[in-house]
N, C-alpha and C positions, 0 to 999 in steps of 0.2 A: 738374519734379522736382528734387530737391536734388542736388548732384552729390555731395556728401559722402557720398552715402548709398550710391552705387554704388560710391566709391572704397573704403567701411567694409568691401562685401561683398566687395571683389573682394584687398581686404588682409590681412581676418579670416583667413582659412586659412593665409598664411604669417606671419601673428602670433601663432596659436596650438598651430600644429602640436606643440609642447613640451608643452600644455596636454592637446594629442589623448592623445599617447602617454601620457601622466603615465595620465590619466583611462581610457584602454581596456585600460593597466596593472592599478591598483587595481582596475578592474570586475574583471578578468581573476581576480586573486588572488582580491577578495573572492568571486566564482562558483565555486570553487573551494574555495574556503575551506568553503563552505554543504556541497556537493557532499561535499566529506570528511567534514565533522561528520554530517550524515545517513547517509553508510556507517560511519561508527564507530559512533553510535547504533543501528543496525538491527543492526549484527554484535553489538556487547553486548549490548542485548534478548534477540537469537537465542539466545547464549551464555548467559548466565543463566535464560531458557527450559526451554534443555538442562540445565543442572545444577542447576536446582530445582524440577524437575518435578512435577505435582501434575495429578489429572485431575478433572474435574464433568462435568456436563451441560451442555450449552447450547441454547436456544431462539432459532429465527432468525425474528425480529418483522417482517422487511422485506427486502426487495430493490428494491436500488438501480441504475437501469439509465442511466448516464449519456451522454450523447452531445459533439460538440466534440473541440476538441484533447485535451482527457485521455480522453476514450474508457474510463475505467474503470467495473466494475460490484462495485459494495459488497453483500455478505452482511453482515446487520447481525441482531447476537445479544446477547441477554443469557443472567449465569451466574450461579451463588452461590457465593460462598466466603465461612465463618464467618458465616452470615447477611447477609450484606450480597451484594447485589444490583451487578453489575456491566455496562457493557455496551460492547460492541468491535463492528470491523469487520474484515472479509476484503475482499480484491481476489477478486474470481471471475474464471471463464473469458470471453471473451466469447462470447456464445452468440444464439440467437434467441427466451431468455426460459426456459433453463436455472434459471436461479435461483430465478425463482419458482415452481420443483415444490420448493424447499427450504422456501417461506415455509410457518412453524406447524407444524414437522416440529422434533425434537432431536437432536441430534449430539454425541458425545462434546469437550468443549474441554481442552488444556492449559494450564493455567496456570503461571505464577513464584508458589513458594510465600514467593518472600520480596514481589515484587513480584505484587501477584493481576491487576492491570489490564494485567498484559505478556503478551499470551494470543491464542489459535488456536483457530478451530475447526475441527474434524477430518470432512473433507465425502470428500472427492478422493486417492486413490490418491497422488498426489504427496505430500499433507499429511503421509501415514501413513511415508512412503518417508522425506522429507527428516527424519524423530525417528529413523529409523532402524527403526521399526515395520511390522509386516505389515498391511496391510490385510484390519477385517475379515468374513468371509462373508456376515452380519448387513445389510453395506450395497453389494450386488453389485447391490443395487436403483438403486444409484448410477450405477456403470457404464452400465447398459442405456439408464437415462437417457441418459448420455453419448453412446454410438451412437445412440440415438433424435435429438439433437439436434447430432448431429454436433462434437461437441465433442473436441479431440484436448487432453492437460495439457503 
């Protein structure tokens, strides 16, 4: 074997330690950087949500029940607003198949009447709570699901 090759690996770390820090620096900022712009994103959406409130129907076409590291499960619906057809996603609870007593069923959505694709739709006692709304009677059918599938919001 080459002896240069041993001496490259055994030099590399204290010839680039300046390189390390530099590099786990920028990562550091730019992860961070991502991290911020997504919370300021998702807070204006919210905020603009709330102040240009506007409600429809919405129909939920599909549930999405995903597994792995993201472990998230998609409510996926379309709505109308001014004729045009739009269609979004919800994060749901996780559950043991919760979601799919939703698929083919309608639920009230709010939408941004300045933006229409900035939008919710309105399933879960939480949904109703965090607009500052009552949850309501009409969807107690929701609930019972809830304890039926042991789901806490």
């Amino acid at each position: 074997m080459d002896k240069g090759f041993f001496k490259k690996i055994v030099e590399a770390p204290h010839q680039s330690r300046t390189y390390n820090i530099t590099m786990a620096t920028f990562l550091g900022a730019l992860i961070s950087g991502v991290i911020l712009f997504n919370v300021h994103i998702s807070k204006t959406t919210t905020e603009s949500l709330n102040k240009h409130k506007g409600f429809t129907v919405g129909y939920i076409y599909e549930y999405e029940l995903t597994t792995g590291v993201d472990y998230v499960n998609y409510i996926k619906f379309r709505y109308l607003v001014k004729n045009k057809i739009y269609k979004n996603y919800n994060g749901a609870p996780s559950s043991n198949g919760l979601g799919y007593e939703f698929v083919n069923k309608t639920f009230p959505v709010v939408f941004d009447t300045v933006e229409p694709a900035n939008s919710r739709i309105l399933i879960f006692p939480s949904d109703y709570k965090g607009l500052g709304m009552s949850f309501p009677d009409s969807l107690n059918w929701v609930i019972q699901l809830m304890e039926k599938y042991k789901v806490k919001e």
